[in-house]
C-alpha positions in Angstrom: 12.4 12.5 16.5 15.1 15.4 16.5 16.0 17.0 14.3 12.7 18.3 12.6 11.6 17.0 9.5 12.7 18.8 6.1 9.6 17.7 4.8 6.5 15.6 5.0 4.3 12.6 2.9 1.0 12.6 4.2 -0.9 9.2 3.7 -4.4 10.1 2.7 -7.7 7.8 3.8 -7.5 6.8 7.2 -5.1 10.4 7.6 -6.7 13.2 6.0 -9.9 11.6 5.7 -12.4 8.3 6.4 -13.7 7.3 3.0 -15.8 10.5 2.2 -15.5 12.3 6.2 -12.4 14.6 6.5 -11.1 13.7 9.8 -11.1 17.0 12.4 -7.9 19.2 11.9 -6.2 18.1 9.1 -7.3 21.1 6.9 -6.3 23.1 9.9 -2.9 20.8 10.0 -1.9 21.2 6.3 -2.6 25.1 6.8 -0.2 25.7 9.0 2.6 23.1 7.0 1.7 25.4 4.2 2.7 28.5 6.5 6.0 26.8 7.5 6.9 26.3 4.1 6.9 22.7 5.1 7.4 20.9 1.1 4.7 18.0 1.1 3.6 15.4 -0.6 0.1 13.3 -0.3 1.6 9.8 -0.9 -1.3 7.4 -1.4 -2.5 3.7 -2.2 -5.4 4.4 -3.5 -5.9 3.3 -6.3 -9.7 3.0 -7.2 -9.1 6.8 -8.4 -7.7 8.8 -10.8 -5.3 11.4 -8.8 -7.1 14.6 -10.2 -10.3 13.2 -8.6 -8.1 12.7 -5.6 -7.0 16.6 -6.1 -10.6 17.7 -6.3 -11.8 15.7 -3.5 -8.6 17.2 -1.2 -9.8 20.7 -2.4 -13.0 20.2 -1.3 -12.1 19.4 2.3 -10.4 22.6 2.0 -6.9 21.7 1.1 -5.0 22.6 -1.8 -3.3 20.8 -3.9 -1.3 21.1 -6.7 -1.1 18.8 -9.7 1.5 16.4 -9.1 1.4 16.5 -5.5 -0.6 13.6 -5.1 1.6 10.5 -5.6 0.1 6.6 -6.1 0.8 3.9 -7.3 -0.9 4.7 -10.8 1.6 7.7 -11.1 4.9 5.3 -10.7 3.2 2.8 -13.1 2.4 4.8 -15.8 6.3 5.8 -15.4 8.1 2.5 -15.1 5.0 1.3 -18.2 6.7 4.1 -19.9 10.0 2.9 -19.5 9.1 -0.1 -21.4 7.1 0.5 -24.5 8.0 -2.7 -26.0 5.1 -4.5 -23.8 1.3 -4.7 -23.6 -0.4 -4.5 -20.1 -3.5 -5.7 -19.1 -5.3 -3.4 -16.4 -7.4 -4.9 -13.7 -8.6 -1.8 -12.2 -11.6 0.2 -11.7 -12.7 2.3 -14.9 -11.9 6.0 -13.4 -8.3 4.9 -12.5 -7.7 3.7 -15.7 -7.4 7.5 -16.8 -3.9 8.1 -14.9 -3.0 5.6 -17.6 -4.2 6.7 -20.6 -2.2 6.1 -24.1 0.0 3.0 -23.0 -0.4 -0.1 -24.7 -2.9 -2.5 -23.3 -4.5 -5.9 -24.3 -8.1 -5.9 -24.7 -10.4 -6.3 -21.3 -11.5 -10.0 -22.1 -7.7 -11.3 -23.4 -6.2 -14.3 -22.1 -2.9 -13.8 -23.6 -0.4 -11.2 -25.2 0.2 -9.8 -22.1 3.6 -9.0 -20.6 2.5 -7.4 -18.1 -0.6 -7.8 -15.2 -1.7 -4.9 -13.5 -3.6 -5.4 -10.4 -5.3 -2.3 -8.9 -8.5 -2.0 -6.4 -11.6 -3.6 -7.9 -13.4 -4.1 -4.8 -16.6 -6.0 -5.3 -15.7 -5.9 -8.6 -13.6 -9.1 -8.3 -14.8 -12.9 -9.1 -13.3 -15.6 -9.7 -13.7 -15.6 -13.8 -12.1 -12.3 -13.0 -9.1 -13.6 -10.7 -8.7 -16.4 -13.2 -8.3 -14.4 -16.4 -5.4 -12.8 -14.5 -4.1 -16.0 -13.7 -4.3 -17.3 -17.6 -2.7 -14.4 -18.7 0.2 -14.4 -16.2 0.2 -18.7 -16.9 0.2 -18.0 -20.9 3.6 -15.9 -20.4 6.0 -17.3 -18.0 7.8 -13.7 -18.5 4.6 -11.8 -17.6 5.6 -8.9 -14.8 2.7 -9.4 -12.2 2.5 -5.3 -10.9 0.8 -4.9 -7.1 -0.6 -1.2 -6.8 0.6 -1.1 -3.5 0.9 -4.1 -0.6 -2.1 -2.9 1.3 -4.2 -5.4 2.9 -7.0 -3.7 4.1 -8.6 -0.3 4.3 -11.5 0.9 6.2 -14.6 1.5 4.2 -17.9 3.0 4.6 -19.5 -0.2 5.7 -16.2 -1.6 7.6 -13.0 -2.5 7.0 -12.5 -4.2 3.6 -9.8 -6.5 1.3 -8.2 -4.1 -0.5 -5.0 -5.3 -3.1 -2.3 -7.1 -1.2 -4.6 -10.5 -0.7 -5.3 -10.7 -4.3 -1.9 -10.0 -5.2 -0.9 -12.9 -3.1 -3.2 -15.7 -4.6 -1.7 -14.7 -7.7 1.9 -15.3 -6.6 0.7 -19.0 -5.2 -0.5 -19.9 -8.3 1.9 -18.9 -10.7 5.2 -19.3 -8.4 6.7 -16.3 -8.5 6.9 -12.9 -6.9 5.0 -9.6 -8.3 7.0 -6.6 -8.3 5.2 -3.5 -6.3 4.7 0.1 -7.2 3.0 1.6 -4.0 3.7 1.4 -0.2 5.8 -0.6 1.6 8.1 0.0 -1.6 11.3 1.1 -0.8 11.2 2.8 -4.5 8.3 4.2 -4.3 9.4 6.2 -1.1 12.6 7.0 -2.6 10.9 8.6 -6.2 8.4 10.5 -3.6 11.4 12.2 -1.6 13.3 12.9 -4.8 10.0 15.1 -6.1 10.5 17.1 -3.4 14.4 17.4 -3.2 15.0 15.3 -0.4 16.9 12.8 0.9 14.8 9.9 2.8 16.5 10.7 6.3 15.3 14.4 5.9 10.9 13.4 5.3 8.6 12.2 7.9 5.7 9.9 6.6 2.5 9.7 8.1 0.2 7.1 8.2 -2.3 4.6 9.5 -0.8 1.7 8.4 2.2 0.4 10.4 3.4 -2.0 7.9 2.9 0.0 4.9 2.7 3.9 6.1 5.7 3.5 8.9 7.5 0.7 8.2 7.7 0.9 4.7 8.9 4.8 5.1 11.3 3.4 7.8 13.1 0.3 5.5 13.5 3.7 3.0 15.2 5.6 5.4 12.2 7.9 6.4 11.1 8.3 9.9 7.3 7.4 10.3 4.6 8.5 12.4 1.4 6.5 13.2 -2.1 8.2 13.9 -4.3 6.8 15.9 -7.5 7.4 13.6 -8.6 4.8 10.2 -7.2 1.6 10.5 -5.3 1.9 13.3 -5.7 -0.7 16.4 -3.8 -0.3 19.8 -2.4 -4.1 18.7 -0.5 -2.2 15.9 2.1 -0.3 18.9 2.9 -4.0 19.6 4.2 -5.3 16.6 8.2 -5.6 15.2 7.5 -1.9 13.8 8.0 0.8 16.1 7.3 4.2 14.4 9.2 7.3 16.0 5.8 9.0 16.8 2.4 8.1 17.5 -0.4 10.9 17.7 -4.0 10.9 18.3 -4.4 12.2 14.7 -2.9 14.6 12.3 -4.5 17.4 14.2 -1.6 17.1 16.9 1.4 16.8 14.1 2.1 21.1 14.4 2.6 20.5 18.1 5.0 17.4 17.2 6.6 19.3 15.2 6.7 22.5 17.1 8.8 20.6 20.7 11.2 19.3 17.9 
């Protein structure tokens, strides 16, 4: 993995912490980064959140963080949204997430139509079908509609096991209306490339790690990052057998200084 990274995007549950358990080290771990002068970002899916909570929550496992320096899929929408303040969205995500979007223009929560574009976030048991469906009518109603995925994650693992989290829903939606839904998280490509450009990077020059092989490493790797896999949340020994091969596996962030330091 020569030469040593430039700089570093730390995934967050599964990395940093399980759920509401920091996992051992990684205050220790992003410590020392911060000694090295390592520029970081924590590069996330999560999406059930607003990212000051996700701040608050890092700073309460004992690592700082400053505003902006925790970058999801919220963050990029409410920029691309933005971008486009011709159009009406309509937000399928949890309440507390819905802050990171505050002042855009969205249709009302029980609309069927006038939306051009369909946000879908993490609702865990909050989805249903009625729910499901009234994304479907509104994406049916407007064959121009923009279907926006949070993120490609299939799965995460939560207090009580491991659990859906965006991708499949994502993907019944595609069947039904026929066409693809553009995605403003992990495995994007753009997503990876707006994270290194916040930090003054080129791709080549950040490691990413993760627990997810498909969206942490080889999403980072299709950017031009280098991804490392740790061996702690979702990870299963299966995942080292797959058409991903990151450029470092670890037990857990713990070990990522003594990576770093034979490099």
């Amino acid at each position: 993995m020569s030469p040593r990274p430039a700089g570093l995007l730390f995934d967050l549950d599964g990395v940093i912490y399980n759920a509401d358990e920091p996992i051992d080290g990684a205050a220790e771990t992003l410590a020392w980064v911060r000694r090295q002068a390592i520029p970081h970002l924590f590069v996330t899916n999560t999406t059930s959140k607003p990212a000051l909570e996700l701040q608050r929550k890092l700073e309460r496992f004992g690592i700082p963080a400053e505003a902006g320096q925790v970058w999801t899929p919220l963050a990029a929408t409410r920029q691309w949204l933005s971008e486009r303040p011709e159009g009406k969205a309509a937000l399928f995500l949890r309440e507390a997430a819905r802050a990171d979007l505050a002042g855009l223009p969205v249709v009302d929560d029980d609309a069927e139509t006038g939306a051009d574009f369909v946000v879908i976030g993490d609702l865990g048991s909050a989805w249903d079908f009625a729910r499901l469906n009234r994304a479907f009518r509104l994406l049916h109603s407007n064959p121009e509609a923009t279907l926006i995925a949070l993120g490609r994650t299939r799965y995460w693992r939560a207090p009580d096991g491991i659990s859906l989290d965006v991708a499949p829903f994502v993907a019944a939606l595609e069947c039904a209306i026929g066409r693809e839904a553009i995605t403003l998280g992990k495995p994007s490509r753009t997503f990876f490339e707006v994270a290194a450009a916040r930090l003054g990077l080129a791709p080549h020059e950040l490691l990413m790690i993760g627990d997810d092989v498909l969206a942490d490493v080889g999403g980072a790797q299709a950017a031009g990052l280098r991804g490392a896999l740790v061996r702690t949340g979702k990870f299963r020994p299966e995942d080292l057998e797959g058409a991903v091969r990151p450029d470092a596996v670890i037990d857990s962030v713990a070990e990522l200084p003594s990576l770093l330091r034979e490099r």
